[in-house]
N, C-alpha and C positions, 0 to 999 in steps of 0.2 A: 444383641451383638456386643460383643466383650471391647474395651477401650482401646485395646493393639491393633484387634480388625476391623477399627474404624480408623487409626491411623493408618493401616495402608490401604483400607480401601477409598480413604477420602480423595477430594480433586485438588488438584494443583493445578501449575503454572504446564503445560504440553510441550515436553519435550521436542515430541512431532505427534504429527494426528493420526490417530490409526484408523482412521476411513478415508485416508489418503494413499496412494499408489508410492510408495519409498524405492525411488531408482537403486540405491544404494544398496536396497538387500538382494538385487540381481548380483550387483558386482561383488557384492560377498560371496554368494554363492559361485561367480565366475572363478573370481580368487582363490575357491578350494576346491574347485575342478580341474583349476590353472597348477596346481601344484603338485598335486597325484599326480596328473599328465606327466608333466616334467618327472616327476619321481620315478616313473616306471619309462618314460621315451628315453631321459636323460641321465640316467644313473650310471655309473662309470663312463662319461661323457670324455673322459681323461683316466688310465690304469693307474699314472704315476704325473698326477699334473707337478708342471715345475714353476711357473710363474704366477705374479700376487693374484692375479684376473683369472686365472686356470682353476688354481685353489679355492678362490671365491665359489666362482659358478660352480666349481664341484662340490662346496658344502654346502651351498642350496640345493641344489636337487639331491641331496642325501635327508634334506629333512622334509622333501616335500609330503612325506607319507601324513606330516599335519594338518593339511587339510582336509582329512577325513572328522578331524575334531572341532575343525571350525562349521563343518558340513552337520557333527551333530549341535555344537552349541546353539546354530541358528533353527533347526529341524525342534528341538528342544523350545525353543523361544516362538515360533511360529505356531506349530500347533498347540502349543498350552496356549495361545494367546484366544486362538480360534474353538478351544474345547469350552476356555473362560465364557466367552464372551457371547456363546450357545447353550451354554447348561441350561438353561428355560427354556427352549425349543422341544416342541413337543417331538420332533423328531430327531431328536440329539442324537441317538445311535446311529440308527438307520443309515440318516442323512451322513452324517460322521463318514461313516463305513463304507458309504457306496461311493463316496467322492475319492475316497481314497481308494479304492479298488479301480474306478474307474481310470484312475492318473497313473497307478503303479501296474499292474494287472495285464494288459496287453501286451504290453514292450516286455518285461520282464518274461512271460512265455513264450511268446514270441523269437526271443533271446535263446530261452533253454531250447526251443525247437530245433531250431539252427544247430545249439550245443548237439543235442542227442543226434543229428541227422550227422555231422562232420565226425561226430564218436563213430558213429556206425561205418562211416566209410573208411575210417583211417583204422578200424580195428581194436580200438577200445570196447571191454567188454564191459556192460551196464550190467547193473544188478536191480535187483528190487531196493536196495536200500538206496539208492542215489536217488528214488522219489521225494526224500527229505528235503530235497533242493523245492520240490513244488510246494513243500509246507512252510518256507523259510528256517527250518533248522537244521541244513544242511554242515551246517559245521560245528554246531555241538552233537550232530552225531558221527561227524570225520573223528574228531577228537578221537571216539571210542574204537573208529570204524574205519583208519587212516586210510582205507583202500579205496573211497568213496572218492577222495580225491585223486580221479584218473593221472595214471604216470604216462602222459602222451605228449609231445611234443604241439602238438595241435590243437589241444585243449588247455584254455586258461579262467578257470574261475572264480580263484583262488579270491580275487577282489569281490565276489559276492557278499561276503561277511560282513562288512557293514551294513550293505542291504536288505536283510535277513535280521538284520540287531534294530533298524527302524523298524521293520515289518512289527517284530516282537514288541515294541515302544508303542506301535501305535494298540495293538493290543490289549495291552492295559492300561494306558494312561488316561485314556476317557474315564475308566473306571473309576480310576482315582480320583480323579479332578473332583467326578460329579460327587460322589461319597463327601471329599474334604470340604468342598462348597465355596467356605470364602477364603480369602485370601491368607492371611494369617498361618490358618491350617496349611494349603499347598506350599506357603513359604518352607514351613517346619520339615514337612516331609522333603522339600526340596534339600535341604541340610544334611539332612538324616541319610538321604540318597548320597550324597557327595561323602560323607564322612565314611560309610559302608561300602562305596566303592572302593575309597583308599586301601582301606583294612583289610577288602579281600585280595587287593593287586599284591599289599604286602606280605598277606600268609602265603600268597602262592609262589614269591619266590622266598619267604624263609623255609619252605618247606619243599622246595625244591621241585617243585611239579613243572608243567609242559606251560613255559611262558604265554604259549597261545590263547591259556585260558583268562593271561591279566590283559588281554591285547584285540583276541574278538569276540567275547562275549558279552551280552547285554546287563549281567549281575556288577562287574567289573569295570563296563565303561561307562554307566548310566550317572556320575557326576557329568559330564560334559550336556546331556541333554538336561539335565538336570540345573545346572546353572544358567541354560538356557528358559527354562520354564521358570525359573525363580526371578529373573531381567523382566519374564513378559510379563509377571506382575507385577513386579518393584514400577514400571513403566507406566502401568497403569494407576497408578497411587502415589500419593503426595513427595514421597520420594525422589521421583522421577530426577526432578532436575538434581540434586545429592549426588546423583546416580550419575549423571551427567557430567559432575563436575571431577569426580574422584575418578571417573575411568581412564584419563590421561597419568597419573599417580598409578590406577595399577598396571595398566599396561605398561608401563616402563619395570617396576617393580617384578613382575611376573617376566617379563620378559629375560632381564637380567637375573631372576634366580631360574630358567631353562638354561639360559648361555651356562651357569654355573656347572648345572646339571651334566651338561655337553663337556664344559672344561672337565669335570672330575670324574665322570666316568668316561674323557677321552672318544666319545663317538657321539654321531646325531641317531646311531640306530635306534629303532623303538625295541631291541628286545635287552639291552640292559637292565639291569635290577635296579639303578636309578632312575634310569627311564620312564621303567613299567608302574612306578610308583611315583613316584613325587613329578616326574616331568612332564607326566600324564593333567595332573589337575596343575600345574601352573601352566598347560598350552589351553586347559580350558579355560581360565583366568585370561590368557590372552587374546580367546576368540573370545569370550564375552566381553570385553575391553573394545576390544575390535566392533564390532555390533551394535553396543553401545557409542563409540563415536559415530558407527555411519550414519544410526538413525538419530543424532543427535541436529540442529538446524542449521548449523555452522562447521568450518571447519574443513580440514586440509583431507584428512581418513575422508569423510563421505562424498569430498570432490572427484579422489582420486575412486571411490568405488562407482561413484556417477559416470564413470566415461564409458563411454558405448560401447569399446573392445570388450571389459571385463562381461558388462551387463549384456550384452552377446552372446558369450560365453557361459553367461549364467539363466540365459534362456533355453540353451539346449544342453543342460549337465547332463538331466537324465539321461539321456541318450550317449551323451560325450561318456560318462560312469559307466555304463555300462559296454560299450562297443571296443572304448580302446585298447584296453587288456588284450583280450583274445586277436583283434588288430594287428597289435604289434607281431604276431606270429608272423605275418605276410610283409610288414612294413620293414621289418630287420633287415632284408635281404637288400632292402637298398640303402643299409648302414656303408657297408666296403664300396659299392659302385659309387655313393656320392665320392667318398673318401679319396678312391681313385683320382675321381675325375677332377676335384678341385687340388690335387696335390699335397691333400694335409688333412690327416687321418682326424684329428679334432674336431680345423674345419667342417668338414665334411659330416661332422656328427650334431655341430649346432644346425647345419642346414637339413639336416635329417628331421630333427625336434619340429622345428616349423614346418616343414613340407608335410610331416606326420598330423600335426595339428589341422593343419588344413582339410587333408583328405578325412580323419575323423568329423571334424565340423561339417564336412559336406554330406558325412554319412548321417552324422545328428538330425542336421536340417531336414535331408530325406524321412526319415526316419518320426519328427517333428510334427511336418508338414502332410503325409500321407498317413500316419498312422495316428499318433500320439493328441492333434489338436482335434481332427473331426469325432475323434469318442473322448474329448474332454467337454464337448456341445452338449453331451448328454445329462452331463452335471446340473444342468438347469432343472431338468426334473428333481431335483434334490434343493433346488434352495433352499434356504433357513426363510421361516416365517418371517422374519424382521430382520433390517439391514442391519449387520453385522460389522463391525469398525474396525476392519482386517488391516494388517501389513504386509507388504510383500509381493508380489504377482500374481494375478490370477487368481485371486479369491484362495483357498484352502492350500496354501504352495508347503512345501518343505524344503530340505534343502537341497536332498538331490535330485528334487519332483516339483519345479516351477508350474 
């Protein structure tokens, strides 16, 4: 072993232990469940807000779409931790593969079933190409094949695309891991991954193509998982605490060059050409910042992800991810009747966001509890030969799949 990969693969001082259960990375993952929700319940929450508290909350939920990034930097960080720390397992694939079929696999068709079944009644007409949804490449073949995404009022799936860009992540990155081997290696490729992300978000808008390709695809977003996978090693090696101490420095740092981003290209939207490109990898700077405080042993960030609302909320993402989109089609309709009845059309819209949240989390919990925990028992048939010094919930978690 060469002198670098014994510097990061040596022991240090433990950050936190990773065969410990970390409350903190539920409430991250609550945090960017918490945020898309709002993004999509609470988005013009106000047409023309006029006061300081109006404008606030209305450029929060303009940028909640960042959760999706905090969603892959921890998905990123968790499963490289668990691929790491399995590569001797005589059943590192297998095992791998079925745990993760087992956790995303049900819900997810189950989902499309429903989809196909409300298509069919409301009159949207399927094709054979909309099976791409079952392979997770539903949306690099919309791209070519824009009619794949039904124009129906009734159908919303359009949030699948991140799901679909982990599907692909988990597809190759075992490969990787296990090829690169020690750490060093995965750092370098971790690098190489971020830099190559950037460079394609930038050719695509210097050359003017369909921004959706710097926005949902796996070639283009894979810094963000990517500096999640390069934490879960730095974490595990002498580093650690380094790592530790400098995360408060960049998160402020990163933080402050997004606000920039937002001042000078004037929006929080993600399809700006500043956006697409530089605001992209300084929101992954800030989830990994983020991440890095929670699971750090101290401190105000892993208190605040400790509390039972978020970590609640980050016990039934999956289900929360995937249900609320198409939701809202039904829950809209009692945007005006709250509005009515409290006298004040804003009003009325913040109490909508909450009463929406609720009946989604009840749908979760349904959904959780009946479906989603009695076929994750099965997992047990796949244990890993030897205890495995995981983070996070539930043995093999990701971020949108506790």
């Amino acid at each position: 072993m060469r002198q670098g990969e014994e510097r990061v693969r040596g022991a240090g001082p433990a950050t936190f232990d990773f065969r410990r259960h970390v409350p903190a990375l539920d409430g991250l993952r609550g945090l960017a469940i918490l945020a898309v929700f709002i993004y999509h319940y609470a988005g013009g929450i106000a047409n023309h807000p006029t006061g300081l508290a109006l404008r606030a909350m209305y450029s929060v939920t303009q940028v909640g779409w960042a959760g999706v990034d905090l969603f892959f930097v921890l998905s990123g960080f968790l499963i490289t931790g668990i691929l790491y720390d399995t590569k001797d397992d005589v059943g590192y694939y297998r095992k791998f593969y079925a745990r993760r079929t087992l956790r995303i696999f049900p819900v997810y068709y189950l989902f499309l079933g429903i989809v196909a079944v409300v298509g069919l009644l409301t009159g949207v007409h399927w094709t054979l190409g909309h099976a791409s949804f079952l392979l997770y490449v539903g949306f690099p073949c919309a791209l070519a094949w824009p009619s794949l995404i039904p124009a129906s009022e009734y159908i919303r799936v359009t949030h699948l695309w991140s799901l679909c860009m982990e599907e692909q992540f988990y597809l190759i990155w075992p490969w990787l891991v296990a090829a690169l081997g020690t750490p060093i290696r995965i750092l370098r490729m971790c690098g190489v991954l971020m830099v190559v992300a950037l460079g394609l978000r930038v050719a695509v808008y210097a050359a003017g193509w369909n921004h959706t390709w710097a926005y949902a695809f796996l070639p283009f977003r894979m810094d963000a998982l990517a500096v999640g996978a390069a934490l879960a090693i730095l974490l595990r090696g002498p580093y650690r605490e380094l790592v530790a101490k400098l995360a408060p420095a960049m998160l402020a740092l990163a933080a402050a060059g997004f606000l920039c981003v937002c001042i000078v290209g004037r929006t929080t939207d993600h399809e700006g050409a500043a956006m697409g490109t530089a605001g992209f990898s300084l929101l992954t700077l800030v989830s990994g910042s983020l991440l890095v405080l929670g699971v750090s042993r101290y401190g105000l960030v892993r208190k605040i992800f400790s509390l039972q609302a978020l970590r609640t909320l980050g016990k039934y993402s999956y289900g929360l991810y995937l249900y609320h989109f198409p939701l809202a089609v039904v829950l809209d309709r009692m945007k005006p009747m709250l509005g009515s009845a409290l006298h004040s059309e804003n009003l009325g819209k913040v109490v909508f966001v909450a009463v929406s949240l609720g009946i989604n989390l009840g749908v979760a919990w349904v959904s959780f509890r009946l479906i989603e925990a009695p076929i994750m028992t099965w997992k047990k048939r796949f244990d890993y030969d030897r205890k495995v010094p995981l983070t996070g919930a539930g043995g093999a978690s990701t971020v949108l799949v506790p």
